[in-house]
KOLVOSE-286468 format. One record per residue (C-alpha): x, z, y. Coordinates in steps of 0.05 Angstrom, whole numbers, plus 5000, padded with zeros to 4 digits. Each point is the difference from the previous one (the first is absolute). Example, Ala and Ser with C-alpha at 12.3 -4.5 7.8 and 13.67 -1.06 7.14 Angstrom:
524651564910
502749875069
# end
This chain:
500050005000
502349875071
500350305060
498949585058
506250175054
498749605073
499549264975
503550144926
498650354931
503950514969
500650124930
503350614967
501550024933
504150584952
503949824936
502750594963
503950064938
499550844981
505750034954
500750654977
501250775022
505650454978
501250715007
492450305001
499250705002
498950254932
493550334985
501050735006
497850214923
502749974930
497449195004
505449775053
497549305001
494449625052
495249484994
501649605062
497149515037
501149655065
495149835054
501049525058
495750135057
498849645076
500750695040
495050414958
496549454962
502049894929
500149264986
503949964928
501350534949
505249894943
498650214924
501750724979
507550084978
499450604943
504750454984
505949865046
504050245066
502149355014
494149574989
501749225006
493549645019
502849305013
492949725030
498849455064
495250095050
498449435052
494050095045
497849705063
498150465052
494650005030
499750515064
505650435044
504150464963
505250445026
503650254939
501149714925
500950634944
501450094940
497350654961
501350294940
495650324952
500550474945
493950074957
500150684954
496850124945
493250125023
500549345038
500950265067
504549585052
505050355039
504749725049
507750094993
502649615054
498749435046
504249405037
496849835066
503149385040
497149845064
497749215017
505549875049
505150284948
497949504944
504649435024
506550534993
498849914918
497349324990
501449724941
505050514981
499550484936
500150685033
500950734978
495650385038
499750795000
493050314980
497650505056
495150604999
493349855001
496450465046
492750025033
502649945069
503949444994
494249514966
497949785060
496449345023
495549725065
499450045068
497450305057
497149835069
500650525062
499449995070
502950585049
499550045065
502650565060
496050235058
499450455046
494050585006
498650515047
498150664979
494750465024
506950375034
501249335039
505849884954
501749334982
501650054923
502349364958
497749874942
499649534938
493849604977
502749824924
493849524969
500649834925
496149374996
500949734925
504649934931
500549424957
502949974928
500550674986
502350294923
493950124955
502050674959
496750114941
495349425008
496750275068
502350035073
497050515047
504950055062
500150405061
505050065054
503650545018
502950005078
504950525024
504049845065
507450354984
505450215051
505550635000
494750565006
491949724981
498149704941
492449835013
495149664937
493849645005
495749664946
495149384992
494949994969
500149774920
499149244988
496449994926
501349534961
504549405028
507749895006
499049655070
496350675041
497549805067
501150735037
498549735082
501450815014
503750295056
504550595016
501850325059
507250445016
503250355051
507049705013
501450515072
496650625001
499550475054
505050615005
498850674983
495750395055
506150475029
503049285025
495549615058
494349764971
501549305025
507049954962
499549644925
506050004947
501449284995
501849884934
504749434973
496849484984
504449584956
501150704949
491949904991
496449684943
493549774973
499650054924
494349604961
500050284933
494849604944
496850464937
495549934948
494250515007
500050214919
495550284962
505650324940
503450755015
506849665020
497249835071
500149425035
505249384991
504649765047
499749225013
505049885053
501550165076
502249795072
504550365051
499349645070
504650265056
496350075064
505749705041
496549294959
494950105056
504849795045
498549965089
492549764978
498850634974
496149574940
502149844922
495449554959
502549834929
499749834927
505450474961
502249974925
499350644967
505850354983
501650504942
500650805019
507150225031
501250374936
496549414954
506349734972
505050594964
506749884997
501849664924
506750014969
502349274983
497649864931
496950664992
493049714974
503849444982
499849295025
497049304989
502249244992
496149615032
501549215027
494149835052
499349365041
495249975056
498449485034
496649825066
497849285012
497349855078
497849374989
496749335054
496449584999
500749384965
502249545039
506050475017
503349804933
498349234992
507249715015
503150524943
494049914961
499049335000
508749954973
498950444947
493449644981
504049334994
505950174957
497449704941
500849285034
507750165029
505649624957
503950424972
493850564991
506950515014
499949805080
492850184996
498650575048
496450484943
506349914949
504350185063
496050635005
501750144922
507049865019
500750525054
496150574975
504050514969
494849964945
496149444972
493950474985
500650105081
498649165010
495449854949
495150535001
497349735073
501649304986
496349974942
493750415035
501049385053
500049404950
493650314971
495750105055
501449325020
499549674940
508049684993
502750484948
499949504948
504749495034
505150555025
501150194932
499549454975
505749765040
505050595001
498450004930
502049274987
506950135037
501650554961
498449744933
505449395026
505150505019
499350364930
505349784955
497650354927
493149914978
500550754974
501250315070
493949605031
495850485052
504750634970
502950225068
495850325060
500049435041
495049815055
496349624951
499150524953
498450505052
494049565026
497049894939
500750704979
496050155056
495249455002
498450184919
498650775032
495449745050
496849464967
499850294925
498350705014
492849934967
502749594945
504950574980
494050495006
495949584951
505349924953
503950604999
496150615032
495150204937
506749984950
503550385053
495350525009
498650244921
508249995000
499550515051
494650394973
501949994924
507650295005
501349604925
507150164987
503849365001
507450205003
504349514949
507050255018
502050514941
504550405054
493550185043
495450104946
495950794998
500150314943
492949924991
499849285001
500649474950
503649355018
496549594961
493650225032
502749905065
501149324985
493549844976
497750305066
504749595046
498549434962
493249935002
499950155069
505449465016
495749364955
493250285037
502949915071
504449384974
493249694981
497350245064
504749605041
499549474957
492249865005
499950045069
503149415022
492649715024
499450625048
506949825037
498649875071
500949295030
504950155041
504350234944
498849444951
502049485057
506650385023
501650064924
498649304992
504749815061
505150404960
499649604926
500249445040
506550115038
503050334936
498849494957
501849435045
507350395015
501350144931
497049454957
504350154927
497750684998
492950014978
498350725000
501550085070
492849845033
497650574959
506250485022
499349855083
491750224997
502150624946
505550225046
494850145051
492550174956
504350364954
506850235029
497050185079
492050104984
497450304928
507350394991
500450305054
492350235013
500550314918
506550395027
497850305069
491449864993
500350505068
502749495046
495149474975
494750425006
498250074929
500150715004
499950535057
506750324991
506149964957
499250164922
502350604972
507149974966
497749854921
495149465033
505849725040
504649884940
493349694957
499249565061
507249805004
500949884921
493649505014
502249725062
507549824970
496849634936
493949645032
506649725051
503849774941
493749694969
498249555060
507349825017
499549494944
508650244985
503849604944
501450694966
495450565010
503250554966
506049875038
496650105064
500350704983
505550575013
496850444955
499949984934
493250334989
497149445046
502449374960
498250374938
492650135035
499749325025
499949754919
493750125005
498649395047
504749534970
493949484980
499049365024
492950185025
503150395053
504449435032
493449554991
496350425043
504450145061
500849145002
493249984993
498950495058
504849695044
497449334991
493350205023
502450455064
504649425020
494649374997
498049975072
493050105037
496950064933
497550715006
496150305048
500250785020
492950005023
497849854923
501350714974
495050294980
502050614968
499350575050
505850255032
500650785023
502149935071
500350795028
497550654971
499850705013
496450785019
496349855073
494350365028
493349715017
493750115032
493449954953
496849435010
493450294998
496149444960
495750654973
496250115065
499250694989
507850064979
504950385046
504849515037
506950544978
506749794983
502549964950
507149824956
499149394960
505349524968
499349345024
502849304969
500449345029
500649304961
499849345026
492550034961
496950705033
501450615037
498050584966
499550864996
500450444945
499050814992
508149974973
505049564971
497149564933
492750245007
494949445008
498449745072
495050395043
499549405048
501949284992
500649615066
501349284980
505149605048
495349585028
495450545025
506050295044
498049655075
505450445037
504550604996
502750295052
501450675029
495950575017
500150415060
502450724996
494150275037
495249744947
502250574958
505150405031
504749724945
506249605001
502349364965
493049754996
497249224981
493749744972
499149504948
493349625046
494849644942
493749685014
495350704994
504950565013
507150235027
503650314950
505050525046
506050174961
505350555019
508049714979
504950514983
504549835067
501049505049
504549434960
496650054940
492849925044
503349345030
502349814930
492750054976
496349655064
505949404994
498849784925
492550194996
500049535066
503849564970
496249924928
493449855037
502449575048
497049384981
492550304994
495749525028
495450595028
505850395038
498250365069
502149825060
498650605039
499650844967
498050655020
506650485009
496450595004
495150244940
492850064999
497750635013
494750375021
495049425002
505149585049
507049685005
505150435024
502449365038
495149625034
494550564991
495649524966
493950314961
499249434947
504950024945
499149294988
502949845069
505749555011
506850235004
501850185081
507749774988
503949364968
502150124930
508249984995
501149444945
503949525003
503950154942
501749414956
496549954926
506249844964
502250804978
506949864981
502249585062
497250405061
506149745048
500850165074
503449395023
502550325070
501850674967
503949644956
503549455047
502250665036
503550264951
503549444985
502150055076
502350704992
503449754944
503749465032
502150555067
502050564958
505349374969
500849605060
508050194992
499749634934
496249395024
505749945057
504850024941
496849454964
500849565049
506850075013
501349924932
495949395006
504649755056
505350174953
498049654943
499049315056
506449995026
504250264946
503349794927
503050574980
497750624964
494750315022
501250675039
498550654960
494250275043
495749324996
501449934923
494150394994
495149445031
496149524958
501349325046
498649334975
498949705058
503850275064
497249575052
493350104969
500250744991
503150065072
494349645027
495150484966
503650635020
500349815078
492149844993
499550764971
504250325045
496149735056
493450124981
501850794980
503450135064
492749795035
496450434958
506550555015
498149995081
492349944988
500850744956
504550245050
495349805062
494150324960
504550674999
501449955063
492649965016
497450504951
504850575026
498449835074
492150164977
501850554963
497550665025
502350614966
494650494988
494149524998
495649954932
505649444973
506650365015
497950745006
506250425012
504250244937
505450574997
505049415018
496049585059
498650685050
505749875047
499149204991
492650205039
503750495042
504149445029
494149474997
495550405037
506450045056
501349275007
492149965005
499950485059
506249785033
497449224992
492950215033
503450385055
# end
């Protein structure tokens, strides 16, 4: 989701690799060991929880998280969990970074020290106040000063214990008064509007023995108004602290008037001091990213380069290989260039072409497409995009009972319990391995299009190249279905979203035992038990060592490789898109029936969107796709509940509650995106629930009325290939900057290469140039276009912090920004004088 930024949009998105924790605390009873888990949480939201690591002070989780996200945040941390015996969750320690902190470890796998968890230190929101000094004459005729402090609202405050009930507490401090006020309790709601004022004396008259007319001046800049948030609570432990504010009155400056947002800080004595290492510590590796993207029209001249590299002779001066050639990385290149080619519908020659040169610079058939080249890279990720359904279709009902059953499958003698049997294990590892072999193998007419062209662009070039070997049209479309694809989604089914987290140990090693043979299997190799280091695999693979095997993989990739025969559209079976615990609103199809909410386990498949009372029971409600006209979000106020949407049909809204903010995006994007092409979809929705005989919204009795506001939509109806063009062009931009050094480089080695005979000078060796002229001519067409786009981000910079006012609703003041307003508020005054 974006957030619209004067004339641009600006994505966030988080990608975190938790690797593992060390050094936990151990668990202070004859049991030493913990049952850890690890949370990762925007501010106080939890968005992602890993699996339960038993038994172990240094639990290695090894899971990926990648979200986009969808709102302000102002810290990402990372929580972990022990859960005892009784299944209680406590907290041992925390890591906290803040959002302007996140670029320091980019990329980079970190050690980061776990800190205490304490009460005043979870902290989140923001409030708005507004003081103001004046002066009042007593009934004595003394003119007294004092300080009007109104606390007008919150927004985003913590919800403890699944309600929020704040107040605010307002004391004005200084060397010898300590004054407290209260508002009055907000029920209900994490966004409080208070509109209540308080008034203090900042001079006071002197003590009667003195002239009456005297007052003790007090200094003004050792005063301070404190804004303290709680939770009014019902339990014996009293009321929770949710965060604070401590405003200097010299911030009211010569006007005598302060009127701002603030972020809430933790208590002065929130955060205890922690020895390093003393709860332990965490490896983490997290990338975020921040995309501030234009219009369209901003990136034609580098888009419309990149889009025509297929036609440029040789395809290596072509601007997107040049990308792949200066990015550290070829992941970094062709994850956005092959987002690109799809949304605009040129993948096929691209590959097609890089593909065709490297076959020609390959000189041994049995090395074909083995390196990680930008070819392989793109396809990679065009079979992750493009195939992701097909993989769930084939592979996800196998993979789950895998999971579930815990069959022992270990072969190897060395690792074998006591209390298994190897031959046993065999039959287990082998049954599994011929039921997913067979798997793959019939599902060659459920291979997306896409796929089956590329694959045939690959036979063709492979076969044409290498004409005596026959084999090899089979081994360049295994190398990828087999080697990059099936393998690889068998090993790790986490990261293709096969299953939620990563397996369990045992489940790991069954998985990798299957992965390894069904590899050997489909890579067609003259000698298969060769292929094998160990010498309980090549005695395991005997097993397979039948002709009927071969016959089936040729057969396969005959099928996948013969192009435009298949279409995706034509499956039929139904494919389980999203699951998982939600809470929703009773529909109320019983008139009589009370309209609670309740917890309900809801499934979508590209057939139907249903709910059940729990996991495997029978459906309670079955809304088929094409009875969805619009989903879309629901206002807060409906309910007094966060992370709302509603699934809109033709007689009812069904109002569901999601667990947190991403995964109530994740829900409205593919439920939007499955019943896209309804012929009966709305154009307009209510945001606000129907309550009380009336539309929150509009206030329109009839419940039958049309929707007051324009449904969002807009989403394309392909699932797999929902592309941003701009977002991605941008990146490919920020790409191109971050390695504008390199590009600079490349043409001087291309000037080199022109003018030159001789060897080739060590730091351009590492250059693919076919063409120097050609590739020099590309780069300078590059370099021009990103050093536009360069002075159009740093113009909008400019502009954005010249409209920037600290302490307004966007950029309230933080424990770092208080003097940056100090000295704004100056240059205001001094610039209006």
């Amino acid at each position: 989701m974006a957030v619209e930024e004067e004339g641009l949009r600006v994505f966030q998105s988080v990608k975190i690799k938790i690797g593992e924790a060390k050094n936990i605390p151990p668990y202070p009873g004859p049991n030493r060991m913990r049952d850890c888990y690890c949370t990762v949480n925007l501010d106080q939201e939890e968005v992602f929880r890993t699996k339960i690591i038993e038994k172990s002070l240094c639990p290695f989780y090894g899971e990926d998280f990648y979200c986009e996200i969808p709102r302000s945040f102002r810290h990402l941390s990372f929580y972990i969990f022990d859960r005892d015996v009784f299944r209680r969750d406590s907290s041992i320690g925390k890591v906290a970074v803040q959002k302007e902190d996140l670029q320091r470890y980019h990329g980079k796998d970190t050690w980061f020290p776990l800190q205490h968890v304490s009460a005043d230190s979870e902290v989140q929101g923001k409030v708005h106040i507004e003081l103001r000094l004046s002066e009042v004459i007593t009934d004595s005729g003394v003119v007294c000063h004092k300080l009007a402090t109104r606390v007008l609202e919150c927004q985003g405050l913590p919800i403890v214990n699944g309600q929020c009930d704040p107040y605010a507490a307002v004391s004005l401090l200084g060397p010898s008064r300590s004054e407290a006020k209260k508002t009055k309790v907000k029920r209900k709601t994490n966004n409080p509007q208070f509109e209540e004022t308080f008034y203090f004396e900042v001079t006071r008259p002197l003590s009667h023995t003195k002239r009456q007319f005297d007052v003790e001046e007090e200094d003004v800049d050792k005063l301070a108004l404190r804004v303290d948030l709680w939770n009014a609570s019902n339990l014996k432990f009293g009321d929770e602290f949710l965060g604070g504010v401590r405003v200097p009155l010299r911030a009211l400056g010569q006007a005598g008037v302060h009127d701002a947002w603030y972020f809430l800080q933790p208590r002065d004595n929130g955060g205890k001091p922690v020895k390093v290492d003393e709860l332990g510590s965490l490896r983490l590796n997290i990338v975020y990213t921040e995309d501030h993207v234009f219009s369209s029209d901003h990136y034609s001249p580098l888009r419309d380069l990149l889009l025509t590299s297929a036609n440029v002779k040789p395809v290596s001066a072509s601007a997107a290989h040049i990308l792949g050639e200066v990015c550290r990385e070829k992941q970094e290149a062709a994850i956005p260039l092959v987002r690109l080619f799809l949304h605009y519908g040129n993948i096929l020659p691209f590959l097609s072409a890089v593909a065709h040169a490297e076959v020609n610079r390959t000189q041994d058939p049995n090395t074909i497409f083995r390196g990680n080249s930008l070819t392989s890279k793109c396809i990679d990720e065009t079979m992750k995009l493009a195939g992701n359904h097909y993989l769930q279709v084939t592979l996800r009902s196998m993979i789950d009972e895998i999971c579930t059953d815990h069959k022992p499958c270990e072969i190897d003698p060395v690792k074998l319990k006591e209390s298994e049997n190897l031959e046993t294990n065999r039959e287990n590892l082998r049954q599994y391995v011929d039921r997913i072999f067979n798997m793959i193998t019939t599902s060659g007419v459920r291979c997306p299009t896409v796929m089956c062209d590329i694959f045939f662009s690959l036979r063709e070039s492979a076969a044409t190249r290498f004409q005596v070997d026959q084999d090899v049209r089979y081994t360049a479309v295994s190398s990828f279905i087999f080697l990059r694809f099936f393998a690889p989604a068998i090993l790790s089914p986490n990261l293709f979203q096969l299953r939620p987290h990563h397996p369990d140990p045992a489940t790991s090693r069954t998985l990798t035992l299957i992965s390894k043979t069904i590899q050997t299997l489909g890579s067609l190799a003259k000698s298969k038990s060769a292929s094998f280091k160990e010498t309980y695999m090549a005695a395991f693979y005997d097993y397979f060592n039948e002709q009927k095997y071969a016959e089936a993989v040729k057969n396969f990739l005959d099928l996948i490789s013969s192009s435009g025969r298949w279409d995706q559209k034509s499956i039929e079976t139904p494919i389980m898109l999203k699951e998982g615990f939600m809470i929703k609103r009773a529909q109320g199809r019983n008139r009589f029936g009370l309209k609670n909410f309740k917890k309900r386990w809801f499934r979508l498949t590209n057939h139907e969107f249903t709910y059940h009372k729990t996991k495997g029971e029978g459906a309670l409600c079955r809304i088929p796709i094409e009875n969805i006209l619009a989903v879309e979000r629901l206002e807060e106020e409906s309910f007094k509940m966060k992370n709302m949407f509603q699934v809109i049909q033709p007689e009812r809204a069904l109002y569901i509650q999601a667990n947190n903010c991403v995964e109530a995006r994740d829900w409205i994007d593919i439920l939007t995106k499955v019943s896209q092409c309804n012929r009966k979809r709305l154009s307009t929705y209510h945001p606000s629930a129907y309550l009380n005989g009336h539309w929150l919204c509009c206030k329109m009795s009839a419940d039958t009325e049309p929707g007051c506001t324009p449904c969002t939509g807009g989403l394309p109806a392909n699932i797999q290939l929902d592309v941003d063009g701009d977002r991605e062009a941008e990146r490919i931009y920020s790409l191109f900057s971050t390695y504008m050094n390199k590009l600079g480089n490349m043409q001087e080695a291309c000037g080199s290469r022109s003018v030159y005979d001789g060897p080739e000078q060590e730091e351009y060796s590492s250059f693919l140039i076919d063409d120097p002229r050609e590739t020099y001519k590309t780069l300078k067409s590059i370099i021009s276009s990103v050093q536009t786009l360069q002075q159009q981000h740093t113009k909008h910079r400019r502009d954005v912090f010249r409209k920037t006012k600290i302490g307004s609703q966007e950029h309230p003041i933080g424990d770092k920004s208080f003097q940056c307003y100090i000295h704004q508020q100056s240059e205001s005054s001094t610039y209006s004088i």
